[in-house]
C-alpha positions as CSV (number, residue, x, y, z in Angstrom):
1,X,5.2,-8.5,18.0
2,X,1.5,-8.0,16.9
3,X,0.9,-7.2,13.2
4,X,-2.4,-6.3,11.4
5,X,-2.1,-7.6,7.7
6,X,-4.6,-5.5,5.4
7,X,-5.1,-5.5,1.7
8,X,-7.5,-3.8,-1.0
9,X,-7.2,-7.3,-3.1
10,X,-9.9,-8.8,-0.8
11,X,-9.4,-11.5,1.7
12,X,-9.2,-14.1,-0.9
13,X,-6.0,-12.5,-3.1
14,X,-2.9,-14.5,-3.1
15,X,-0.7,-11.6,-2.3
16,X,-2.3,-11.7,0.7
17,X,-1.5,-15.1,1.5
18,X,2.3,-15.1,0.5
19,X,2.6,-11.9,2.7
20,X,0.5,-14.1,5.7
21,X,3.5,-16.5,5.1
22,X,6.4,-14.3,5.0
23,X,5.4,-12.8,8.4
24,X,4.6,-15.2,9.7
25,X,8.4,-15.9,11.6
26,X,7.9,-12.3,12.9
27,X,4.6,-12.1,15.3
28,X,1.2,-12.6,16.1
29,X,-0.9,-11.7,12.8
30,X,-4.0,-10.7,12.7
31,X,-6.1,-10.0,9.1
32,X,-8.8,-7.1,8.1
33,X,-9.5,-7.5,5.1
34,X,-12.2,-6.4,2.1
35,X,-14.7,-8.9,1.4
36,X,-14.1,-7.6,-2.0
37,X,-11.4,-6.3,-4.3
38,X,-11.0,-2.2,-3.8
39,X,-8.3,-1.3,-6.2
40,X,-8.5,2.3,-6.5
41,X,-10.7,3.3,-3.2
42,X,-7.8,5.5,-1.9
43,X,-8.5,6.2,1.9
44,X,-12.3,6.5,1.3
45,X,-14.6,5.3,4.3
46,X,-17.9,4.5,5.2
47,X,-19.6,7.3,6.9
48,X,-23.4,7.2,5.9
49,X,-24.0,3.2,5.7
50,X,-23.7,0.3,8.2
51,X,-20.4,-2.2,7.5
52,X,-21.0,-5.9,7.5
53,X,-17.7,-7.5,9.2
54,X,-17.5,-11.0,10.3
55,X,-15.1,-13.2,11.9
56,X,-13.8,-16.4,9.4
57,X,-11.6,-19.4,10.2
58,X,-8.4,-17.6,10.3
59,X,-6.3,-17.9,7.6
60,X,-3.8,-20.2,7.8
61,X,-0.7,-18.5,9.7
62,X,-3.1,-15.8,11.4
63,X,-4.5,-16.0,15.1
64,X,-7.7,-14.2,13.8
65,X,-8.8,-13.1,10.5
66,X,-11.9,-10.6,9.8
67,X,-13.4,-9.6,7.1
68,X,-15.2,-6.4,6.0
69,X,-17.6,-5.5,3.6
70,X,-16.2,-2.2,2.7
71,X,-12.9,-0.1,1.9
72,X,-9.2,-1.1,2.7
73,X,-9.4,2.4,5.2
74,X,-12.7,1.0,6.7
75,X,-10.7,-2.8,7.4
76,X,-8.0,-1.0,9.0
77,X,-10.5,0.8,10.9
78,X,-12.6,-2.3,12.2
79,X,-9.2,-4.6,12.0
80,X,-8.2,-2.3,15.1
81,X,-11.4,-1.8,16.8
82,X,-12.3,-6.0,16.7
83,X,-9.4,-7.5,17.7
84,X,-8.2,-6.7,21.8
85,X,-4.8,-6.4,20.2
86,X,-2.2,-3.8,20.7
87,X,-0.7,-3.5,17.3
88,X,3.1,-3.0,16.7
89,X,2.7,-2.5,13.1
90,X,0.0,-2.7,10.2
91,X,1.0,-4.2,7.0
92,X,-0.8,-3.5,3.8
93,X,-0.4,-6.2,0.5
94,X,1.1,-7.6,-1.2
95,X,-1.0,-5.7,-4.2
96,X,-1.2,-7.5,-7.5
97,X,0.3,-4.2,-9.3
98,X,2.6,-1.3,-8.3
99,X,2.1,1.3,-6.5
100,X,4.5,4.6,-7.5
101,X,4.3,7.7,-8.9
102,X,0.9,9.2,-8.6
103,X,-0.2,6.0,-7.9
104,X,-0.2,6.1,-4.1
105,X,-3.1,9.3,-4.9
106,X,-5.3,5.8,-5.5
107,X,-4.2,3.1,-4.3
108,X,-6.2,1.5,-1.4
109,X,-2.8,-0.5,-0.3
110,X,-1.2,2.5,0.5
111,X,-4.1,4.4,1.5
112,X,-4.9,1.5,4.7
113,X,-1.3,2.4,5.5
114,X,-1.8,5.7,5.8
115,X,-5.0,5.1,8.0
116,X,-3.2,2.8,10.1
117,X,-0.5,5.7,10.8
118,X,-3.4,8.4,11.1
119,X,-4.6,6.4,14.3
120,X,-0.9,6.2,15.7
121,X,-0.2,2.4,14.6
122,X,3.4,2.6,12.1
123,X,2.5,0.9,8.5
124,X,4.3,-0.4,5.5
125,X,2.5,-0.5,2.4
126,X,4.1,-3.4,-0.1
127,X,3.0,-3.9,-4.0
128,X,4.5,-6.1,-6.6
129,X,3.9,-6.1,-10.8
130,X,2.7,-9.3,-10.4
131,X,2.4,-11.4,-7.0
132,X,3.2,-14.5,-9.0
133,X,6.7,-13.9,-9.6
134,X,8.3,-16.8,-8.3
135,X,10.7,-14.9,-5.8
136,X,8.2,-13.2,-4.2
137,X,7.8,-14.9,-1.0
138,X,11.7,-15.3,-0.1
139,X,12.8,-11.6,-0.5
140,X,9.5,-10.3,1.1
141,X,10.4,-12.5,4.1
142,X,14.6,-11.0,3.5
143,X,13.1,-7.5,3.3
144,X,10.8,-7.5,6.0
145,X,13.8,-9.2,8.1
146,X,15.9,-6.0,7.8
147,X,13.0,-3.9,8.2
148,X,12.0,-4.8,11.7
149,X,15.5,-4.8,13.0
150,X,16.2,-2.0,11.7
151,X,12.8,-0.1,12.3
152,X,13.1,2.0,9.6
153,X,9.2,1.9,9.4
154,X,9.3,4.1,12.6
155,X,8.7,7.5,11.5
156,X,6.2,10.0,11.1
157,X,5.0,8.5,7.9
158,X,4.8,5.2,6.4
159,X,7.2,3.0,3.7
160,X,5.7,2.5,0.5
161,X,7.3,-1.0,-0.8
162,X,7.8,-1.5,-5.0
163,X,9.1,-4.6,-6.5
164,X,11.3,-3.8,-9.8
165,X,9.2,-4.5,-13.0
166,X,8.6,-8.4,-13.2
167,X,11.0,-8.9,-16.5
168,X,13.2,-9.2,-14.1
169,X,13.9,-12.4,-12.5
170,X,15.4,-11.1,-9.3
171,X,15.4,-7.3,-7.4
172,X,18.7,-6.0,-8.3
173,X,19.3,-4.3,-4.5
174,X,17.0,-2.1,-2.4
175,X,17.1,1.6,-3.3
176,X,15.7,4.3,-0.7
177,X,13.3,6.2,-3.1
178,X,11.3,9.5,-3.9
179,X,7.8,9.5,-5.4
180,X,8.1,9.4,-9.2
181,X,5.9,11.6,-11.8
182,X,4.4,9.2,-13.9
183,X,0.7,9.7,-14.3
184,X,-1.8,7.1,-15.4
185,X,-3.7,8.8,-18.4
186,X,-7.3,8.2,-18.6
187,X,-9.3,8.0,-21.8
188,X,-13.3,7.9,-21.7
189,X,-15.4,6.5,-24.9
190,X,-18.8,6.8,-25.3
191,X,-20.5,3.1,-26.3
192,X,-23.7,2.2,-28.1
193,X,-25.3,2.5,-25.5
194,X,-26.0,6.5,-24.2
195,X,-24.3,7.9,-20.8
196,X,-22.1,4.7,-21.2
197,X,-18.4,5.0,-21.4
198,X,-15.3,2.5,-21.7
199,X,-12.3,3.3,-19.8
200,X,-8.7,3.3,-21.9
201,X,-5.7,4.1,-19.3
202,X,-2.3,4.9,-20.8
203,X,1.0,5.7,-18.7
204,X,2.2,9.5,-19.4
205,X,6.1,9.1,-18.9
206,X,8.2,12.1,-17.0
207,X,12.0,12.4,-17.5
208,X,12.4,11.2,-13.9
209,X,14.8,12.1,-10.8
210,X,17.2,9.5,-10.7
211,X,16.3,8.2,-7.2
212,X,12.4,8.3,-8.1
213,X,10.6,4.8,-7.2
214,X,9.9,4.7,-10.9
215,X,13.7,4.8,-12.1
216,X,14.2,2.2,-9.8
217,X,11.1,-0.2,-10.7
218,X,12.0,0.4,-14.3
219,X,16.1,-0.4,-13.4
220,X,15.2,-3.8,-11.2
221,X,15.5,-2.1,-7.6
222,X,12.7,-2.9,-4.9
223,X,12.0,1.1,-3.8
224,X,11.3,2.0,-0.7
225,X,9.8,5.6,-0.2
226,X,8.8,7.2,3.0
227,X,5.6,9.3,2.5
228,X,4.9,11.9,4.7
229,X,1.1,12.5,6.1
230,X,1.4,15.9,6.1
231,X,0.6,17.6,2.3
232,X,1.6,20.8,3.1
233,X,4.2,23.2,1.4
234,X,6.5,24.2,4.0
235,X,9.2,25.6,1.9
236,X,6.1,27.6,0.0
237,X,5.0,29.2,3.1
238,X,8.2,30.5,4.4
239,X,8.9,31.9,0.8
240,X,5.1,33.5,1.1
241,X,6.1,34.8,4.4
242,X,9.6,36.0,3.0
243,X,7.6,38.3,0.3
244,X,5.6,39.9,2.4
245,X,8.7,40.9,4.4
246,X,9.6,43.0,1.8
């Protein structure tokens, strides 16, 4: 099996690493990764500038390891073109914080998934509170065991992975998810200085569906949500189409 490990941490993040070792057992791995940390890209890529991507003494556990001076979507992009590889898979993480809610609107983990699927390759995207947490390594390597036999990741969509919150000092179970509503709020405050501004962010808290990736993150559960690629309202339309019926 041939996997392509991406991240928005950079090539240098330790999530990356402990995911390098975890899959290790599993294939052939291969990394794209940001020269530098792109938390909150989304799927943004280069279109107007050149990208600076070099090759690096693979990482230790990888066959080749690249990295690119640009977005997580622009690594997955080169990650596929640079390597004469045909991928089974594209991995995106571990990120150093979760991704739920309206997170996955932002985050560049989930968003390098979601290129990876949008040029046919399946993807899991994997984030954890804090990619310290001493059990990381041995229930990412149990989860990702189930997941390729299983190929539950084979769909038309990706997985978004969640560890539970990291008070706890091992995931309670794996939960199949929704998408939560919790919103990150954003404050801006001007400084002394003029047309600067600090940044305050505050969580906005929903009474949540009981199988939302938040209830589970906040309850100890690792959530696993499938996110569709395509945003549109199918039940809206037919009800559009219903009215004019009438």
């Amino acid at each position: 099996m041939n996997i392509l490990i991406v991240n928005d941490d950079g090539y240098q993040a330790k999530g990356l690493a402990l995911l390098i070792k975890a899959l290790a057992p599993f294939g052939n791995l291969y990394v794209a990764a940001p020269k530098e940390p792109q938390s909150g890209q989304s799927q943004a890529i280069t279109i107007t500038n050149k990208i600076e991507a070099y090759d690096i003494d693979p990482l230790i556990g990888t066959t080749e390891t690249l990295v690119v001076n640009g977005t997580p979507a622009d690594a997955v992009r080169m990650g596929l073109k640079f390597f004469n590889v045909d991928f089974d898979l594209v991995v995106s993480g571990i990120n150093h914080g979760v991704n739920i809610a309206s997170d996955v609107l932002y985050s560049g983990t989930v968003a390098a998934a979601i290129e990876a699927k949008i040029l046919g390759i399946d993807a899991i995207a994997i984030s954890a509170a804090d990619v310290h947490l001493p059990y990381l390594f041995d229930e990412t390597y149990k989860l990702f065991d189930e997941i390729l036999e299983t190929k539950v990741y084979q769909f038309n969509g990706i997985l978004n992975i969640n560890f539970p919150k990291a008070s706890f000092a091992r995931p309670q179970g794996v939960k199949i998810t929704n998408q939560g509503l919790r919103l990150q709020h954003t404050e801006f405050t001007l400084s002394e200085k003029t047309d600067v501004y600090y940044i305050k962010s505050s969580l906005i808290h929903y009474e949540e569906h009981p199988d939302s990736d938040v209830v589970a993150y906040e309850n100890g559960y690792i959530s696993m949500t499938p996110l569709k690629l395509d945003r549109t309202d199918h039940a809206y339309i037919k009800k559009i189409l219903r009215d004019e019926q009438h």
